[in-house]
C-alpha positions as CSV (number, residue, x, y, z in Angstrom):
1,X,0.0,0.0,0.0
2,X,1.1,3.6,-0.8
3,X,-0.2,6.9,0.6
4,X,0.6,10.1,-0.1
5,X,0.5,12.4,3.0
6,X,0.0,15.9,2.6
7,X,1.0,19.0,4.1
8,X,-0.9,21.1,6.2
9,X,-1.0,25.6,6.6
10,X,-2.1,27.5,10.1
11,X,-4.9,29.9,9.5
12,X,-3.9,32.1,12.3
13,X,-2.8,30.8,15.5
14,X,-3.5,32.3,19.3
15,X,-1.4,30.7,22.0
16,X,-3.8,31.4,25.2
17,X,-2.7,29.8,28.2
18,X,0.3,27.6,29.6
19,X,-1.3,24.0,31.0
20,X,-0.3,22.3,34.0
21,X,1.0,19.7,31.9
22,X,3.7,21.7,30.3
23,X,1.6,21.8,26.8
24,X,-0.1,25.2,25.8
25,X,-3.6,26.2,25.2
26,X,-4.0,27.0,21.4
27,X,-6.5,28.4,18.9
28,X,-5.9,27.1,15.0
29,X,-7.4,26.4,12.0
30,X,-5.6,23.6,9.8
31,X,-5.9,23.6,6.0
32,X,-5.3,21.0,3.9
33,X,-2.5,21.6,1.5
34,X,-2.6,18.6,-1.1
35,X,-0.2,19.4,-3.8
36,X,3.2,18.9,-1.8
37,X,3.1,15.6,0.0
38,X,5.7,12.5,0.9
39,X,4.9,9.2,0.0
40,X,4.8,6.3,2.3
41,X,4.9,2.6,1.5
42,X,3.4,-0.3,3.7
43,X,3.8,-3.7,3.1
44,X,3.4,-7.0,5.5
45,X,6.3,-8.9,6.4
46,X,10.4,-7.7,7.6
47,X,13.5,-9.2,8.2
48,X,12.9,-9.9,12.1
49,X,9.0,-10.1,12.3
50,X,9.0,-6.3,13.7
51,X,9.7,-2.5,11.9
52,X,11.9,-2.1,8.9
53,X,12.2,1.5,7.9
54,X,13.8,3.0,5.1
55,X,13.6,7.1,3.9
56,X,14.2,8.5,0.8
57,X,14.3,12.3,-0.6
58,X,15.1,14.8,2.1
59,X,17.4,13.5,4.8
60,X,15.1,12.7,7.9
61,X,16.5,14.6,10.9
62,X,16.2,12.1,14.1
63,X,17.6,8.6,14.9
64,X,15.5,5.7,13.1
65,X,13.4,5.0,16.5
66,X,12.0,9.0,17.5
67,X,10.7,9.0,13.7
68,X,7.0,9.5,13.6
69,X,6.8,6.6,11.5
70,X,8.0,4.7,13.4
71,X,6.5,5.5,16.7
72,X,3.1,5.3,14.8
73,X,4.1,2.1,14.0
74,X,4.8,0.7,17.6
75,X,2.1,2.3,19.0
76,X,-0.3,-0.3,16.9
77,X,1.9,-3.2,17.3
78,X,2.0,-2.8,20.8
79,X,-2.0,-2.2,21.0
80,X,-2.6,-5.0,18.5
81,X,0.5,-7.3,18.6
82,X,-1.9,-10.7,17.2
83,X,-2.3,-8.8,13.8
84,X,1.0,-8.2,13.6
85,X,3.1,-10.9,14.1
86,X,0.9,-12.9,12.0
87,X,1.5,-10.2,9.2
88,X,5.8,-11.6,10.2
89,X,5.9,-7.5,10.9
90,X,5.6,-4.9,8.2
91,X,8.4,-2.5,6.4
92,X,8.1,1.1,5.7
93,X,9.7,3.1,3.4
94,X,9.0,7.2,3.7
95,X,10.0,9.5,0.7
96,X,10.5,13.1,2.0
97,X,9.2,15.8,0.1
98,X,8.0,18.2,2.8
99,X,10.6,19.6,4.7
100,X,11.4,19.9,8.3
101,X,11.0,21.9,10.7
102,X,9.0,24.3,8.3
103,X,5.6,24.5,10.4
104,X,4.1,22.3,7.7
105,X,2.9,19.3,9.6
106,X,5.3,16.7,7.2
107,X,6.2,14.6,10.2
108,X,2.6,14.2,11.6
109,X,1.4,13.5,8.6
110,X,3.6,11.0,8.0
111,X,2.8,9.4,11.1
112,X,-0.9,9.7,10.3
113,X,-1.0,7.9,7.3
114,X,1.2,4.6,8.5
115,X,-1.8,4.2,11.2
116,X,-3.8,4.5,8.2
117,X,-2.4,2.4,6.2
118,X,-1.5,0.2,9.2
119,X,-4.9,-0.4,9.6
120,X,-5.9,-1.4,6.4
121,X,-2.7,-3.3,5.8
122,X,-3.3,-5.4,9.1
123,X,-7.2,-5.5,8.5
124,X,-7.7,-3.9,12.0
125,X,-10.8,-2.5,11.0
126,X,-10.6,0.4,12.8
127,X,-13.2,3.6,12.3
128,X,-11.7,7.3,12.1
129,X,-12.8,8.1,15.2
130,X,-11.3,4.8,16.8
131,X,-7.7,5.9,15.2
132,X,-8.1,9.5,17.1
133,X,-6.8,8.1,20.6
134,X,-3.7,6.8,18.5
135,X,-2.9,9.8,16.3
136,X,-2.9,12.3,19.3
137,X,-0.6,10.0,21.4
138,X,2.0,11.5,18.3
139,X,1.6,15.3,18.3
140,X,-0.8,17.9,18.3
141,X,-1.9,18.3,14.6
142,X,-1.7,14.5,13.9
143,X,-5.5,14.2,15.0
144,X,-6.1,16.8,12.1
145,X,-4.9,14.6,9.2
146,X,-7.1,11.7,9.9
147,X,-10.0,14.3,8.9
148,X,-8.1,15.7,5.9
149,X,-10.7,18.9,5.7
150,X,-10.6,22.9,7.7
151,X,-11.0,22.5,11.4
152,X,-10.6,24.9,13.9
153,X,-8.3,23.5,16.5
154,X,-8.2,23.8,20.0
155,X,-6.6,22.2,23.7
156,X,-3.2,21.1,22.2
157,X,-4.4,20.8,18.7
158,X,-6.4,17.7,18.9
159,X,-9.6,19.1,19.9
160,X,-11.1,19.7,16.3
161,X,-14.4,21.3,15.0
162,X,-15.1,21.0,11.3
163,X,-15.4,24.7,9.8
164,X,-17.2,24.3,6.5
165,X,-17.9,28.0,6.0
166,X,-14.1,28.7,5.0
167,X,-13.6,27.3,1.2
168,X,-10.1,28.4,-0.9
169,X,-10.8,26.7,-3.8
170,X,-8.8,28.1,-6.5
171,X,-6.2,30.7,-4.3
172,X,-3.2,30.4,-5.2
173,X,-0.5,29.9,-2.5
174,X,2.8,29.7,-2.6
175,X,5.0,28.7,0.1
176,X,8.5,29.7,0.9
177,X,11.0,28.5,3.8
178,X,14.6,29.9,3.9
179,X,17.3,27.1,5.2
180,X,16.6,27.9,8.9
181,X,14.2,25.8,10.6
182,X,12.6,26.3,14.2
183,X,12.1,23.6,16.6
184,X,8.7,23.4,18.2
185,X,10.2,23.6,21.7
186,X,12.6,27.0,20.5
187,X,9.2,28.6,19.3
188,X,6.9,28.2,22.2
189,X,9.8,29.3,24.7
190,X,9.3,32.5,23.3
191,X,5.5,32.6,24.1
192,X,3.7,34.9,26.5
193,X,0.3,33.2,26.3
194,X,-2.1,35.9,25.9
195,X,-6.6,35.8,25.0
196,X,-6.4,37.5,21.7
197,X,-8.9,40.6,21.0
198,X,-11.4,38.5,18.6
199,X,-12.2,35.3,18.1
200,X,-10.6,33.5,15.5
201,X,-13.7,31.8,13.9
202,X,-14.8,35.5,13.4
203,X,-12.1,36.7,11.7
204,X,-12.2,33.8,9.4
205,X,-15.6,34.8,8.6
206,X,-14.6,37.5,7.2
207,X,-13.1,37.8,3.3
208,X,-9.7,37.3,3.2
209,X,-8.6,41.0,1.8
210,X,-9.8,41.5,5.3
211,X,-7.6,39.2,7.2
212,X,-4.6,41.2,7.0
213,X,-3.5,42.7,10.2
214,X,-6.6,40.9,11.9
215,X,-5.7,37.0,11.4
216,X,-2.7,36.7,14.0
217,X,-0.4,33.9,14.2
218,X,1.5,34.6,17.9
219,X,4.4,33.0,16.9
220,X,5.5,35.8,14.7
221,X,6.7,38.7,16.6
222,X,8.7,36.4,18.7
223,X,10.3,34.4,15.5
224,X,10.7,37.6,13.3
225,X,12.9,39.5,16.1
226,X,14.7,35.9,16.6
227,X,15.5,35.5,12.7
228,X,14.7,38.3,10.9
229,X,15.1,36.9,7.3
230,X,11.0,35.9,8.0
231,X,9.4,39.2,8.8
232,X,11.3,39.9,5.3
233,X,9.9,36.8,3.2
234,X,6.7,37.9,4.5
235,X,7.0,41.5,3.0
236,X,8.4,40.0,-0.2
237,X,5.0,38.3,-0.9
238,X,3.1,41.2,0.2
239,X,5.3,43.4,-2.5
240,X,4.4,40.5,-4.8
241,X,0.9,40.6,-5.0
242,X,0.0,38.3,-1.9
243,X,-3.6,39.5,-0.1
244,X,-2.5,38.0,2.7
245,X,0.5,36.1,4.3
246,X,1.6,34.7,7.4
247,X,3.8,31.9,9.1
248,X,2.6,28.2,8.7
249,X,2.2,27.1,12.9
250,X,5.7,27.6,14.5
251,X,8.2,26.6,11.5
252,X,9.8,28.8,9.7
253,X,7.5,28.3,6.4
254,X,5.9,31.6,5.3
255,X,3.0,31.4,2.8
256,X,1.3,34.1,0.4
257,X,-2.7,33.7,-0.6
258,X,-3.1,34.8,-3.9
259,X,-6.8,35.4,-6.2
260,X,-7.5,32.6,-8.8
261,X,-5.7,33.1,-12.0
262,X,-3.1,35.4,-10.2
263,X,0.1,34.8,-11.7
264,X,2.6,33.8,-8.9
265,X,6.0,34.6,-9.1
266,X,8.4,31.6,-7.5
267,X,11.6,33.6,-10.0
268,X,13.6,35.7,-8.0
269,X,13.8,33.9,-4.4
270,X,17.9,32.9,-3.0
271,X,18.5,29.6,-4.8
272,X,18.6,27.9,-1.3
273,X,15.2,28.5,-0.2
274,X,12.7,26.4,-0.6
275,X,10.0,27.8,-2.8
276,X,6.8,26.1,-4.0
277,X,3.3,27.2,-5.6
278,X,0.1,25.3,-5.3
279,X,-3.3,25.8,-5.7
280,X,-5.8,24.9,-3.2
C-alpha cells in the first residue's frame, strides 16, 4: 500500500494559556495543502517479524526510533501485537518531500497515514474516530490529518471542530522556507500566552482582503525579532501581489494567498530557499 500524505498551513494561531501539563492552550485552524506531499509505502512482512524503515528524498532529521513513523508504527503493534506478528511484521519506506521543521505538519502526517495504512494493511478494521486516541498519542496536529478537511483547532491541537464556511478553492499559495528551521520547543519558549482581542472563527468569517493585520499567528513577533530573514519573506510576498500572508504554525515556512488566475511569481527567491506554488 502507498499513501501520499500531505501537508498542512495554520490559519492564524493564538497561544492562550500555559497548561499544568507543560503543553499550551491553542486556537488554530488547519488547511489542507494537497499538492506537496511525501509518499509512504506499507507492506506485510520484515526481516525480524518487527519495523523495517527506510527514507528517501530529504534526509530525515532524528535517529531511526524518534521517527513518527516509526513511533506510529509501535504504538499499533503494541496495542494489536496478534495482527502483527501474524502479518511476520511490516516494512516502511517514507520518501520526503515536505521539509522539516517548516511548520508544515510533514512529520505528523507522516505518522498519520502509517496508522492508516496500518490499519488497512493489518485489517484492523478500525473507524476514524477509533484511530483519534492513536494519532494524538504522536503530536498535536496529527489528529487533524485523519479528517483531511478545515478544522478549527483547539486544547493542544487535537480538539477539532469541522469549519465548513471557509472554502479556498482556487487561491493560489505559494510557500517559501529559507534554510533555517525552528524547533517546536525553541518557538513556544518565546511565548507569553495571551486571549487574543477577537475570536478567530470571526475573523475567518470574514473575506480574506480583510484578514490582514486581523488574522494573528503569535508566533510571529517572537520568530521575526529571533530571525529576521521571516518578517522579510513575509514583505516579499506582500510586494508581490499576496492579499494575505503569514507563518505556517511555528516553522519557519511563510505562505502568500493569492486570487484565482493570479500569476505567482516563484523567480527571484535565493536559490537555497525552498520555494513552492500550489493551488488549493
Amino acid at each position: 500500500m502507498i499513501l501520499f500524505p500531505h501537508c498542512k498551513i495554520n490559519l492564524g494561531l493564538h497561544i492562550t494559556a500555559r497548561r499544568e501539563d507543560g503543553y499550551h492552550e491553542i486556537e488554530t485552524l488547519f488547511y489542507p495543502v494537497r499538492g506537496l506531499c511525501d509518499a509512504v509505502e506499507i507492506l506485510p512482512g520484515s526481516t525480524n517479524g518487527g519495523i523495517d524503515f527506510s527514507s528517501t528524498g530529504l534526509a530525515v532529521d532524528c535517529p531511526e526510533e524518534k521517527n513518527l513513523c516509526v513511533r506510529a508504527a509501535k504504538i499499533l503493534r503494541d496495542a494489536f501485537p496478534e495482527p502483527f506478528a501474524a502479518a511476520g511484521g511490516v516494512r516502511i519506506h517514507l520518501h520526503k518531500t515536505i521539509p522539516f521543521g517548516a511548520g508544515l505538519g510533514g512529520g505528523s502526517a507522516d505518522a498519520t497515514a502509517v496508522l492508516v495504512g496500518l490499519n488497512e494493511v493489518l485489517a484492523l478494521g478500525l473507524t476514524v474516530e477509533e484511530l483519534v486516541p492513536f494519532a494524538a498519542r504522536l503530536g498535536s496536529d496529527t489528529v487533524f490529518f485523519l479528517y483531511d478537511r478545515p478544522m478549527l483547532g483547539a486544547g493542544r491541537g487535537e480538539r477539532l471542530e469541522p469549519f465548513p464556511g471557509l472554502d479556498l478553492a482556487g487561491w493560489r499559495l505559494l510557500l517559501v522556507k529559507p534554510p533555517v528551521g525552528v524547533s517546536t520547543a525553541e518557538a513556544y519558549s518565546l511565548i507569553t500566552p495571551r486571549m487574543p482581542e477577537a475570536a478567530l472563527d470571526e475573523i475567518l468569517r470574514r473575506p480574506v482582503e480583510a484578514w490582514r493585520g486581523r488574522l494573528v499567528n503569535d508566533f510571529e513577533e517572537p520568530l521575526f525579532r529571533r530571525l529576521p530573514v521571516l518578517g522579510e519573506i513575509r514583505a516579499e510576498l506582500y510586494r508581490r501581489g499576496a492579499v494575505y500572508a503569514a507563518l505556517s504554525g511555528s516553522g519557519s515556512t511563510l505562505f502568500g494567498l493569492f486570487p484565482a488566475g493570479c500569476e505567482v511569481l516563484v523567480e527571484g527567491w535565493p536559490a537555497d530557499y525552498f520555494v513552492r506554488a500550489e493551488t488549493l
